[in-house]
PDBQT receptor file of N, H, CA, C and O in Angstrom, charges set to zero:
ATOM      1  N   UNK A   1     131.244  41.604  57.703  1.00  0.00    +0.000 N 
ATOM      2  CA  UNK A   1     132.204  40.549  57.993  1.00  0.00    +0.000 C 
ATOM      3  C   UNK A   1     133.367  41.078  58.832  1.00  0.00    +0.000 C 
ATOM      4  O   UNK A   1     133.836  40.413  59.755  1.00  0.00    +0.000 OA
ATOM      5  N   UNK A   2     133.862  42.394  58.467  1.00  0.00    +0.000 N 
ATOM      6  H   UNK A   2     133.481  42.934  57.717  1.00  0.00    +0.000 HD
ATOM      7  CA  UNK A   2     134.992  43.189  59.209  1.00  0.00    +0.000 C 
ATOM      8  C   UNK A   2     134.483  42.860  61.115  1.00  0.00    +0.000 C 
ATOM      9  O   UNK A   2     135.009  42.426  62.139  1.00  0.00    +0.000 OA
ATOM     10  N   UNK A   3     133.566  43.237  60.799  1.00  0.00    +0.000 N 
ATOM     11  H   UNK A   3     133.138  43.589  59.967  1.00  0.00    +0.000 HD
ATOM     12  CA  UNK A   3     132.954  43.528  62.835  1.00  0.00    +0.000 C 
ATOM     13  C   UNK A   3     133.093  42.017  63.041  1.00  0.00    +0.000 C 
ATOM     14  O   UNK A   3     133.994  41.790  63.850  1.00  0.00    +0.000 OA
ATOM     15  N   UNK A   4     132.783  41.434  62.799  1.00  0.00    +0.000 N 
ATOM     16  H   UNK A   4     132.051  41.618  62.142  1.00  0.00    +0.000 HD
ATOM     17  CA  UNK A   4     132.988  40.212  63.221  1.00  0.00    +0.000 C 
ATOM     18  C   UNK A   4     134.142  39.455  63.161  1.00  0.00    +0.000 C 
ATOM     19  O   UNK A   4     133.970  38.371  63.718  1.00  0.00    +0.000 OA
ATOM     20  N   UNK A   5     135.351  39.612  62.665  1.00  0.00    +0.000 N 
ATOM     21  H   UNK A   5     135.491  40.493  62.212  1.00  0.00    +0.000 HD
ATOM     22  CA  UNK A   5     136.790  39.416  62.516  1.00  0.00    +0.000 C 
ATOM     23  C   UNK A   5     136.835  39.791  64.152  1.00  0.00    +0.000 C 
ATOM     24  O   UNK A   5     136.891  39.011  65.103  1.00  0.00    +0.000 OA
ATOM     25  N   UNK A   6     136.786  41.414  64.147  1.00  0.00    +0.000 N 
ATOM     26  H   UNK A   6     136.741  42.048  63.374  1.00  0.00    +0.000 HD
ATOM     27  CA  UNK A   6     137.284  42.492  65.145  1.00  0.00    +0.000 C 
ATOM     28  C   UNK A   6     136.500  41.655  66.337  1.00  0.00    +0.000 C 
ATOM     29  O   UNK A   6     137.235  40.844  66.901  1.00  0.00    +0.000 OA
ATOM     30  N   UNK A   7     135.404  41.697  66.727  1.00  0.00    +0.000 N 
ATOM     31  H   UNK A   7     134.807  42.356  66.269  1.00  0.00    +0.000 HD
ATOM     32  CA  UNK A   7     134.523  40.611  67.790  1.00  0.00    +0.000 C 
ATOM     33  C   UNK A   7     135.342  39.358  68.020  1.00  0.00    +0.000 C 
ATOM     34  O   UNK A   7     135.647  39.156  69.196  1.00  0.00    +0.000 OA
ATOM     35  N   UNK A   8     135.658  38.688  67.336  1.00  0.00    +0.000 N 
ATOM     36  H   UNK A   8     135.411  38.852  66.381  1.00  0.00    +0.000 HD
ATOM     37  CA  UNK A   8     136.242  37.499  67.028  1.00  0.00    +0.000 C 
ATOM     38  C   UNK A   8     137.946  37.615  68.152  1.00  0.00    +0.000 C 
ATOM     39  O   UNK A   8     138.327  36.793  68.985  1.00  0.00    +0.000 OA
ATOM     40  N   UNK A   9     138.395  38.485  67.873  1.00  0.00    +0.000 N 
ATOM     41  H   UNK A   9     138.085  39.153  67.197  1.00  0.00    +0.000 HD
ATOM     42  CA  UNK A   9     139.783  39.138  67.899  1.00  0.00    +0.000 C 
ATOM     43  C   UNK A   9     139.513  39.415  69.738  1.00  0.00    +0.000 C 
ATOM     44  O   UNK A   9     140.264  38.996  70.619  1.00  0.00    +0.000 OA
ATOM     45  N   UNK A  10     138.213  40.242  69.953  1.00  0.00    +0.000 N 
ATOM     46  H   UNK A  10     137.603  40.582  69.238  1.00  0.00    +0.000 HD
ATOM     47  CA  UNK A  10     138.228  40.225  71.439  1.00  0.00    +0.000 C 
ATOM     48  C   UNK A  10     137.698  39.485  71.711  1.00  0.00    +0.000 C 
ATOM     49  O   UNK A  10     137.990  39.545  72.905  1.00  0.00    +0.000 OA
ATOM     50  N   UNK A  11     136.804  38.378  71.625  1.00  0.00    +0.000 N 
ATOM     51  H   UNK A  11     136.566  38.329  70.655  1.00  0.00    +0.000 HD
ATOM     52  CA  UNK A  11     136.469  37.179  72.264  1.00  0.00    +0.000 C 
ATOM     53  C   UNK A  11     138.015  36.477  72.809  1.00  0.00    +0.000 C 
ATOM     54  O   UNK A  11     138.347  36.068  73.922  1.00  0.00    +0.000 OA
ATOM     55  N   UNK A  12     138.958  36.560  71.171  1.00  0.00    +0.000 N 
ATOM     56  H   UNK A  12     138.689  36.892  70.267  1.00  0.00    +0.000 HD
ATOM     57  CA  UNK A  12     139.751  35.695  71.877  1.00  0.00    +0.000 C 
ATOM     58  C   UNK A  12     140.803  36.234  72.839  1.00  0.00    +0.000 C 
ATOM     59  O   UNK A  12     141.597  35.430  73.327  1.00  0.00    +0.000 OA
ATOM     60  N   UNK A  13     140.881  37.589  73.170  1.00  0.00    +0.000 N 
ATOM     61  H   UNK A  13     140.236  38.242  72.773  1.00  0.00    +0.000 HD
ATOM     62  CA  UNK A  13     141.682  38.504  73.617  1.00  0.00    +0.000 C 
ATOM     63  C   UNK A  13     141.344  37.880  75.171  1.00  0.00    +0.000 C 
ATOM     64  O   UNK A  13     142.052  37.370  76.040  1.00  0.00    +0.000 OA
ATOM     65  N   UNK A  14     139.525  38.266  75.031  1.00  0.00    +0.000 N 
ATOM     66  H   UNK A  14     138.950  38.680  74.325  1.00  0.00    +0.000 HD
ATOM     67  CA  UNK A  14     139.082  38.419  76.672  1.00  0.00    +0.000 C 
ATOM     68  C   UNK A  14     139.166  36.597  77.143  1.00  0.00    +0.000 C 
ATOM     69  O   UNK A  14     138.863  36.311  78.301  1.00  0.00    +0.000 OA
ATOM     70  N   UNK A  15     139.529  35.626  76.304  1.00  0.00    +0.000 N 
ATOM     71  H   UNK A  15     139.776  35.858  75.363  1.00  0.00    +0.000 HD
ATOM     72  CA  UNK A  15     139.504  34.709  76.997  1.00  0.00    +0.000 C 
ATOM     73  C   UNK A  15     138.317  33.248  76.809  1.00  0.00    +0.000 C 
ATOM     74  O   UNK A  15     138.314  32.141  77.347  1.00  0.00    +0.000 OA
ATOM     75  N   UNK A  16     137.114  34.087  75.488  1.00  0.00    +0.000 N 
ATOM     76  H   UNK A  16     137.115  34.987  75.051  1.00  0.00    +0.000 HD
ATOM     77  CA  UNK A  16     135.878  33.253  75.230  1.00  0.00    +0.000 C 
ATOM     78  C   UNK A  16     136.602  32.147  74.385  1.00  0.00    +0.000 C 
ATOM     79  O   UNK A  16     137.452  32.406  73.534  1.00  0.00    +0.000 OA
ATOM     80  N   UNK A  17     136.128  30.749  74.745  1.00  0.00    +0.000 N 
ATOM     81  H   UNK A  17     135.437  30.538  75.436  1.00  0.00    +0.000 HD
ATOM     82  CA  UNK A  17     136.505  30.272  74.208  1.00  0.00    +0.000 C 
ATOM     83  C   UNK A  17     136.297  29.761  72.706  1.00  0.00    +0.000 C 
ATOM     84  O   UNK A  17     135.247  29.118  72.690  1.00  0.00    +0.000 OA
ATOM     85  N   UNK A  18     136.826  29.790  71.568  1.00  0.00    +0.000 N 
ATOM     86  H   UNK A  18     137.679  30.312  71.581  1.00  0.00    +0.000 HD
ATOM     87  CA  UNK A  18     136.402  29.349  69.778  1.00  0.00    +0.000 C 
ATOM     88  C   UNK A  18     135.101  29.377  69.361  1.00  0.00    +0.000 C 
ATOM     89  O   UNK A  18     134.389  30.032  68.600  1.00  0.00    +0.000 OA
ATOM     90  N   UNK A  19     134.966  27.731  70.693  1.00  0.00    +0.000 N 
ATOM     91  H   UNK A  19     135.544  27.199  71.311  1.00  0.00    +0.000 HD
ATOM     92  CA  UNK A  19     133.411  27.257  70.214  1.00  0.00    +0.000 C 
ATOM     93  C   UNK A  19     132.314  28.523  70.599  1.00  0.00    +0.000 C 
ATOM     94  O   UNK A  19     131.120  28.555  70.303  1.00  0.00    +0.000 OA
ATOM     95  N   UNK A  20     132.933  29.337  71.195  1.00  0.00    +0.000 N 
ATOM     96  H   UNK A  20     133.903  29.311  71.436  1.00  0.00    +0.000 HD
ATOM     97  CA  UNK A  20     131.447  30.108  72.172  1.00  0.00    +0.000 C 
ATOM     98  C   UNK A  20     131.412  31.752  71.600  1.00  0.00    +0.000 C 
ATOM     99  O   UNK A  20     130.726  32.675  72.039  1.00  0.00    +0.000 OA
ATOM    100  N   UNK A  21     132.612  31.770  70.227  1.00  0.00    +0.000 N 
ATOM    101  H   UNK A  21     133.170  31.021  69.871  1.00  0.00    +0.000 HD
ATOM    102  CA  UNK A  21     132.657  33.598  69.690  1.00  0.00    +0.000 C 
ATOM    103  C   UNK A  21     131.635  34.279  69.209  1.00  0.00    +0.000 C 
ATOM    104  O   UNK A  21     131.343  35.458  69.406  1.00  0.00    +0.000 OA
ATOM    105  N   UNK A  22     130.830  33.066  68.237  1.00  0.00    +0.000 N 
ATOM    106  H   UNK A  22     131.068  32.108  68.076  1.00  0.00    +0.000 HD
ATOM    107  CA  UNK A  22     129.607  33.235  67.642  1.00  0.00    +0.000 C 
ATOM    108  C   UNK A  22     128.347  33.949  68.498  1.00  0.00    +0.000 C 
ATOM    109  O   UNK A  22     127.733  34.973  68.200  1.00  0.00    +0.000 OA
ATOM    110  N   UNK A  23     128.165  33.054  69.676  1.00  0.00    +0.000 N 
ATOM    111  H   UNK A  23     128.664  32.222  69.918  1.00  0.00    +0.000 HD
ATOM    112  CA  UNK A  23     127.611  33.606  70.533  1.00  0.00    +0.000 C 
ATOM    113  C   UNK A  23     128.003  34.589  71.368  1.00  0.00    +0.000 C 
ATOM    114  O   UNK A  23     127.105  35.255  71.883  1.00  0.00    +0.000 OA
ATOM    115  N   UNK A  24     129.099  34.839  71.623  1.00  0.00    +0.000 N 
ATOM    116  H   UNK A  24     129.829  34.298  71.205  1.00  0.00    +0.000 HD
ATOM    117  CA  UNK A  24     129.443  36.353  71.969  1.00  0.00    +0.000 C 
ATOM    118  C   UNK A  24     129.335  37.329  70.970  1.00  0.00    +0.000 C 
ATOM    119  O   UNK A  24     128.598  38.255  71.308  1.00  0.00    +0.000 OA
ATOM    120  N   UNK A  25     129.866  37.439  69.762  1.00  0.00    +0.000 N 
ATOM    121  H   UNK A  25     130.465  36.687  69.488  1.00  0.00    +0.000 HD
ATOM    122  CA  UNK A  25     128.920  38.132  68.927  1.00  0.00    +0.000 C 
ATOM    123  C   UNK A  25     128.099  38.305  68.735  1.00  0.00    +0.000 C 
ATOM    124  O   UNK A  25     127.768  39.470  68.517  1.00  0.00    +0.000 OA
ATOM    125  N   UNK A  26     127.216  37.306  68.682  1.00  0.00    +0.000 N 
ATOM    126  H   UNK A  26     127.486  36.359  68.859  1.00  0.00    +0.000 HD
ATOM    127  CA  UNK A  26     125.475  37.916  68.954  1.00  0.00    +0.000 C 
ATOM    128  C   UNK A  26     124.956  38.267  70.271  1.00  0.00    +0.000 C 
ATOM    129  O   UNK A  26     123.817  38.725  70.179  1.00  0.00    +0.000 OA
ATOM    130  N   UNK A  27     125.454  38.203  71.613  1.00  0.00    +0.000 N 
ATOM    131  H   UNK A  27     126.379  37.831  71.688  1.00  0.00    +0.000 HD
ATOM    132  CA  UNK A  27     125.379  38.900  72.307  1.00  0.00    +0.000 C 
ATOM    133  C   UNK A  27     125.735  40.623  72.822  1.00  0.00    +0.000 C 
ATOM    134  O   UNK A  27     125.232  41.578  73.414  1.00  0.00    +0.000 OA
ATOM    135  N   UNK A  28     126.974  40.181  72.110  1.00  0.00    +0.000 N 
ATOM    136  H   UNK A  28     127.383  39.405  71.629  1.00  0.00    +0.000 HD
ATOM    137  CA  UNK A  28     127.250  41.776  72.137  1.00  0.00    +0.000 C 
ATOM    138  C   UNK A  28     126.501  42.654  71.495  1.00  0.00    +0.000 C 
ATOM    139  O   UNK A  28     126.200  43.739  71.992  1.00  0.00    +0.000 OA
ATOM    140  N   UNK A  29     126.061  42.196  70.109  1.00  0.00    +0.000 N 
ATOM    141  H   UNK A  29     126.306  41.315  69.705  1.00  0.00    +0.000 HD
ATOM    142  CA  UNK A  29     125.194  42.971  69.063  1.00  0.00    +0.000 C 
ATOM    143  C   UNK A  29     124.420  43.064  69.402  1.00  0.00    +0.000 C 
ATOM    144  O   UNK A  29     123.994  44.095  68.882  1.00  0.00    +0.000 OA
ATOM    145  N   UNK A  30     123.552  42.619  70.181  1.00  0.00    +0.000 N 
ATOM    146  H   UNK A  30     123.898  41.782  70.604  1.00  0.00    +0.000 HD
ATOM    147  CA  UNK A  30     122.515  42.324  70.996  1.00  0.00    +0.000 C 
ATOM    148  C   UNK A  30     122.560  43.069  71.970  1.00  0.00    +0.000 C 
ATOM    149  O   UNK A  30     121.574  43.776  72.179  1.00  0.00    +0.000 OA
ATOM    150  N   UNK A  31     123.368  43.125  72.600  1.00  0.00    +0.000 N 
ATOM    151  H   UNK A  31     124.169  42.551  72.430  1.00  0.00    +0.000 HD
ATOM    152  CA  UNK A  31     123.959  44.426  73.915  1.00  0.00    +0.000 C 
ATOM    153  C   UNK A  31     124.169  45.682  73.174  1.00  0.00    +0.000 C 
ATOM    154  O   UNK A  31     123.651  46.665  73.704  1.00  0.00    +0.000 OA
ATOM    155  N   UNK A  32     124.594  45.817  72.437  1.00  0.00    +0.000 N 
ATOM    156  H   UNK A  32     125.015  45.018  72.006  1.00  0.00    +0.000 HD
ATOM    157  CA  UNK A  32     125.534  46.975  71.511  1.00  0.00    +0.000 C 
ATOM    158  C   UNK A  32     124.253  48.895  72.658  1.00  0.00    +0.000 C 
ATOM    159  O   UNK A  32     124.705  49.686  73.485  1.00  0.00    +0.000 OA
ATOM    160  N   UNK A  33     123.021  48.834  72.162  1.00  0.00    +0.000 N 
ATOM    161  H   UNK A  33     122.653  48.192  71.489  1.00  0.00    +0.000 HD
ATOM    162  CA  UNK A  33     122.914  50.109  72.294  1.00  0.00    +0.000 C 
ATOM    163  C   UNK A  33     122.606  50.360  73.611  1.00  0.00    +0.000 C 
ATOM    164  O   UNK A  33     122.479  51.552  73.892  1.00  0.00    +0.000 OA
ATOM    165  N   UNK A  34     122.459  49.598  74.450  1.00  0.00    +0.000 N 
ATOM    166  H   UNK A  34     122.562  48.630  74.221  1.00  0.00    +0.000 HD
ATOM    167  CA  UNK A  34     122.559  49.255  75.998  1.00  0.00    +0.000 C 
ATOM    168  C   UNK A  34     124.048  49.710  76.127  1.00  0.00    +0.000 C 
ATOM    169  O   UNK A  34     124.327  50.855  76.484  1.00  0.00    +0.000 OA
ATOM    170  N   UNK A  35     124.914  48.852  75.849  1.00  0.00    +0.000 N 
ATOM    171  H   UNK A  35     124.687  47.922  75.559  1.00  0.00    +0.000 HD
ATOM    172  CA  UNK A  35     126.086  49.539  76.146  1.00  0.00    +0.000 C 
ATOM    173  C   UNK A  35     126.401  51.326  76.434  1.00  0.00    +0.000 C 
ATOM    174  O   UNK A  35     126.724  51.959  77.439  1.00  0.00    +0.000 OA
ATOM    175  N   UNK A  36     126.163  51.651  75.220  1.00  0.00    +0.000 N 
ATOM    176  H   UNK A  36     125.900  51.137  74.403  1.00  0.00    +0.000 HD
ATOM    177  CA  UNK A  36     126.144  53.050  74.387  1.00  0.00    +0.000 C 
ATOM    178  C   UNK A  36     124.733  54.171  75.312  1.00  0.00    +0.000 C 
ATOM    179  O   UNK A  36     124.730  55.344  75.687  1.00  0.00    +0.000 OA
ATOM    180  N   UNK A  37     123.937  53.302  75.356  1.00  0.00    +0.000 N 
ATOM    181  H   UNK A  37     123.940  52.349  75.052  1.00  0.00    +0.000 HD
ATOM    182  CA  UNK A  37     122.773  54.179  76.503  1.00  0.00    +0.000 C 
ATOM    183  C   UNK A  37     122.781  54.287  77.506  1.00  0.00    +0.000 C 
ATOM    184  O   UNK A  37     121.842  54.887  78.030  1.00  0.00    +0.000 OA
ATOM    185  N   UNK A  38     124.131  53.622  78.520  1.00  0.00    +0.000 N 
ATOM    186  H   UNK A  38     124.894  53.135  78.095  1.00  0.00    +0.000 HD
ATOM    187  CA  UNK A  38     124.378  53.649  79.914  1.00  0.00    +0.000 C 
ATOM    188  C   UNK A  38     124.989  55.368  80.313  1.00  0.00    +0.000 C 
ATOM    189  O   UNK A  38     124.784  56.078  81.298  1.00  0.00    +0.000 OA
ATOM    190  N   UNK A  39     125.601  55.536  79.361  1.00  0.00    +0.000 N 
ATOM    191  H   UNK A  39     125.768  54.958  78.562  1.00  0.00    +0.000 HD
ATOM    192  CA  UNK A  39     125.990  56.846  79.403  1.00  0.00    +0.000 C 
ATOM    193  C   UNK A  39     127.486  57.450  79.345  1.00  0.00    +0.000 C 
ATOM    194  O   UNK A  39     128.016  58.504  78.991  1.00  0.00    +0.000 OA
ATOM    195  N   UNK A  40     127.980  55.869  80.032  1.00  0.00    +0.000 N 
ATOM    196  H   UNK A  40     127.549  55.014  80.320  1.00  0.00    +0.000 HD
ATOM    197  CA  UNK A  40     129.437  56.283  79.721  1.00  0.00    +0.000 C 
ATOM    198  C   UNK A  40     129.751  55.637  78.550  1.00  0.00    +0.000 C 
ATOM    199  O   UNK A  40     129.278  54.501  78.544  1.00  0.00    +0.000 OA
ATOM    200  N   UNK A  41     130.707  56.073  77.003  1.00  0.00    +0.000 N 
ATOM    201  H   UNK A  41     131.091  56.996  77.008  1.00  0.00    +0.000 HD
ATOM    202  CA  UNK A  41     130.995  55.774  76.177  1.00  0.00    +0.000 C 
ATOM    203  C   UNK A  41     132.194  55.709  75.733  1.00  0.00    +0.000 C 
ATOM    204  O   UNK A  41     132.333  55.930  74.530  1.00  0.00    +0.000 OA
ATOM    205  N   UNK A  42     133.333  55.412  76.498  1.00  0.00    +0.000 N 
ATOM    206  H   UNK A  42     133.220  55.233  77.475  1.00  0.00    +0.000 HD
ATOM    207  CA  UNK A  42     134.377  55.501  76.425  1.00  0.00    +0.000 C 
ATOM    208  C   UNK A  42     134.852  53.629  76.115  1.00  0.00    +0.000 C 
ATOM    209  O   UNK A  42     134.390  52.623  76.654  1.00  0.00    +0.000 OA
ATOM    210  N   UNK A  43     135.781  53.746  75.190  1.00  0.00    +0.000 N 
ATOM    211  H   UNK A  43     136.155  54.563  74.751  1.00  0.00    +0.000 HD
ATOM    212  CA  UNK A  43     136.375  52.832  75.054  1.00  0.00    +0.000 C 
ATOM    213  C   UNK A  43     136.871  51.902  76.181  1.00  0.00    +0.000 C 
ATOM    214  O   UNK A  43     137.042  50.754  75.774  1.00  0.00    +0.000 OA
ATOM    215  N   UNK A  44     137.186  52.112  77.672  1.00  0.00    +0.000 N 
ATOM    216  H   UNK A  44     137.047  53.045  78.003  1.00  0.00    +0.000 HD
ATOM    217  CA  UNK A  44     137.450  51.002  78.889  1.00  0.00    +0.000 C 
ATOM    218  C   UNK A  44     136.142  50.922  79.033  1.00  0.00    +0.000 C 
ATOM    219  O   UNK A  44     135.793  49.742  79.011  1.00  0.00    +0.000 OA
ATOM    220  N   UNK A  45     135.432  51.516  79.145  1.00  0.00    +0.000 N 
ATOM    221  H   UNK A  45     135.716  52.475  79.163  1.00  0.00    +0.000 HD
ATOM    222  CA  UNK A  45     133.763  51.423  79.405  1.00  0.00    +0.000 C 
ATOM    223  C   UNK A  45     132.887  50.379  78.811  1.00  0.00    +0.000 C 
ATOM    224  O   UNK A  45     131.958  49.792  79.366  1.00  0.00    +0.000 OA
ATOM    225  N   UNK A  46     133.444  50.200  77.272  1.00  0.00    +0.000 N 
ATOM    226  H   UNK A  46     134.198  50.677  76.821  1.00  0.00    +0.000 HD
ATOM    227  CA  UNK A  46     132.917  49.322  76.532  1.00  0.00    +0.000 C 
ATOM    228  C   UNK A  46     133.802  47.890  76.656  1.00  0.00    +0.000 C 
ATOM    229  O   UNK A  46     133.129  46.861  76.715  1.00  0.00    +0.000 OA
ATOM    230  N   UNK A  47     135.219  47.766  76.697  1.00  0.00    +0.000 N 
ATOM    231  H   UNK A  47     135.766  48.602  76.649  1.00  0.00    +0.000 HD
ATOM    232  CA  UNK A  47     135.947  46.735  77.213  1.00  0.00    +0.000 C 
ATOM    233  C   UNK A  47     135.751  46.467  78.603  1.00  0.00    +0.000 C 
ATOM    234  O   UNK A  47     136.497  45.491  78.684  1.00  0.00    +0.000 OA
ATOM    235  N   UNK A  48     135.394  46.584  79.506  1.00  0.00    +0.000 N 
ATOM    236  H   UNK A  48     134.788  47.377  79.440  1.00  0.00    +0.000 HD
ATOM    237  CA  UNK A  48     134.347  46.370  80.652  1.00  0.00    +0.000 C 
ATOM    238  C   UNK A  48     133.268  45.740  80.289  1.00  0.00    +0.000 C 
ATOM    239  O   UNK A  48     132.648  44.824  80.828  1.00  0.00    +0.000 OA
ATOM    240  N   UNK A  49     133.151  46.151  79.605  1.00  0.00    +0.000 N 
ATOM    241  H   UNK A  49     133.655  46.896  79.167  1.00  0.00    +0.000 HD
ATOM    242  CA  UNK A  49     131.179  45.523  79.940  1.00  0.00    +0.000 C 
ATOM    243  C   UNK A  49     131.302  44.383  78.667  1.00  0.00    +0.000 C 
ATOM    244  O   UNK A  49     130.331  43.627  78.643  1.00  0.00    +0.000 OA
ATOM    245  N   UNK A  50     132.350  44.122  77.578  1.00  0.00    +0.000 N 
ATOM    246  H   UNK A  50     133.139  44.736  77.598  1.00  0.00    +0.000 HD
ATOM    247  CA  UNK A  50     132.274  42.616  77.135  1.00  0.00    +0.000 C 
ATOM    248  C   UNK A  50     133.281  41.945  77.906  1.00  0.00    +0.000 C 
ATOM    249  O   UNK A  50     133.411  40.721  77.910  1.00  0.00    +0.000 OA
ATOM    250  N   UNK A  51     134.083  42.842  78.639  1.00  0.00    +0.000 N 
ATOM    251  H   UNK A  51     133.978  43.837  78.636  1.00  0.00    +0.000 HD
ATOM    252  CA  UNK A  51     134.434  41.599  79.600  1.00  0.00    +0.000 C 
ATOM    253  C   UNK A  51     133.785  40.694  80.342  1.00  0.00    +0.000 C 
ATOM    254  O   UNK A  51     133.829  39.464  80.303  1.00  0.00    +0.000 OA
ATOM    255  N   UNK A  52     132.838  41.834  81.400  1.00  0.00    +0.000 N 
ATOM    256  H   UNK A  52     132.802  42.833  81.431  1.00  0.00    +0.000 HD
ATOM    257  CA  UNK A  52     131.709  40.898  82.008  1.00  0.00    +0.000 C 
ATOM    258  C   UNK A  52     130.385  39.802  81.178  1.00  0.00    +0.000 C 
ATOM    259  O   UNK A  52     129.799  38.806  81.603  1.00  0.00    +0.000 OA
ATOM    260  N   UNK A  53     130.304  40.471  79.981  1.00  0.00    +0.000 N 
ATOM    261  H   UNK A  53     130.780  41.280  79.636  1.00  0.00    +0.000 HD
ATOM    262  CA  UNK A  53     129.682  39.730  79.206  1.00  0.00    +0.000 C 
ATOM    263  C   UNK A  53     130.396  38.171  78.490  1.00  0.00    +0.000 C 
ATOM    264  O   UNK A  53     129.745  37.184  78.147  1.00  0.00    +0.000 OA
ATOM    265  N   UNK A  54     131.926  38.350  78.413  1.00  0.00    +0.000 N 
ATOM    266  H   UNK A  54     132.456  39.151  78.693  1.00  0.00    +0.000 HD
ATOM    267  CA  UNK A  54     132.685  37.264  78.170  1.00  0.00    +0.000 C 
ATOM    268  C   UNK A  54     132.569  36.065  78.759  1.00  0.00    +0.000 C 
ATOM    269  O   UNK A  54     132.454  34.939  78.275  1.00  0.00    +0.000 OA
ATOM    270  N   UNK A  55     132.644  36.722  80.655  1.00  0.00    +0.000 N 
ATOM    271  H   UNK A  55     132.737  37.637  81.048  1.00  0.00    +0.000 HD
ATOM    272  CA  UNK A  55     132.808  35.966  81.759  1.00  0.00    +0.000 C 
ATOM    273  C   UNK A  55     131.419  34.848  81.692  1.00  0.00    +0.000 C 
ATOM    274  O   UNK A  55     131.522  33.667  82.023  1.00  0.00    +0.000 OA
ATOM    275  N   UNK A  56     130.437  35.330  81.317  1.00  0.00    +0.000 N 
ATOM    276  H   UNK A  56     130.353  36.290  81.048  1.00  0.00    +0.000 HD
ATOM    277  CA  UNK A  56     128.746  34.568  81.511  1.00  0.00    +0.000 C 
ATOM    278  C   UNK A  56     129.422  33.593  80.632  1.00  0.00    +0.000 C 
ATOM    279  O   UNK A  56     129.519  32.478  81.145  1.00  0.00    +0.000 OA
ATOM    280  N   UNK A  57     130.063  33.751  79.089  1.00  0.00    +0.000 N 
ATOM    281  H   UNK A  57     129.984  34.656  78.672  1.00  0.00    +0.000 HD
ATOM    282  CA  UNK A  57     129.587  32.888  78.310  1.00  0.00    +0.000 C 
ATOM    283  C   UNK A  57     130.403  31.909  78.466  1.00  0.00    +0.000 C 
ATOM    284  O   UNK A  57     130.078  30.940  77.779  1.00  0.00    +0.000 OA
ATOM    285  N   UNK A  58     131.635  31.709  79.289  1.00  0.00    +0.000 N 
ATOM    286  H   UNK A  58     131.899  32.496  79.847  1.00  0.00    +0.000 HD
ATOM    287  CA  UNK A  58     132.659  30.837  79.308  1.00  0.00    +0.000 C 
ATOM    288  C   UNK A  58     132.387  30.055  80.665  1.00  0.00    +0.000 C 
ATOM    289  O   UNK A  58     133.130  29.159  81.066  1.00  0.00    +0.000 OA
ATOM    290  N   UNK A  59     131.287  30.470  81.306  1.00  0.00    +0.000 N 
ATOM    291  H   UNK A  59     130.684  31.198  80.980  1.00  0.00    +0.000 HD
ATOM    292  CA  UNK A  59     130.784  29.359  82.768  1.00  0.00    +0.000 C 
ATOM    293  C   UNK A  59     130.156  28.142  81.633  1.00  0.00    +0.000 C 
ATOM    294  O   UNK A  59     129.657  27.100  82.058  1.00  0.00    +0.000 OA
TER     295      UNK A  59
């Protein structure tokens, strides 16, 4: 339940809107070891890439 508060917290940070967090959470989780297997693992690295992932879900 914690990860999903925290998900919740950057959905609304990056801009996703209420109705659409759920599904950014399961996208991200869904993304999660893709993220982590690109190679870079740095914290802007990972706020990058749910940014761009934010951007899809709010068209």
């Amino acid at each position: 339940m914690r990860k999903r508060r925290t998900f919740n917290r950057v959905a609304m940070l990056l801009g996703v809107p209420p109705n659409h967090h759920q599904t950014f959470y399961a996208l991200a989780q869904a993304r999660y070891r893709g993220f982590m297997n690109c190679g870079e693992t740095s914290p802007s690295a990972l706020i990058k890439a749910l940014a761009k992932l934010s951007q899809n879900i709010r068209l």
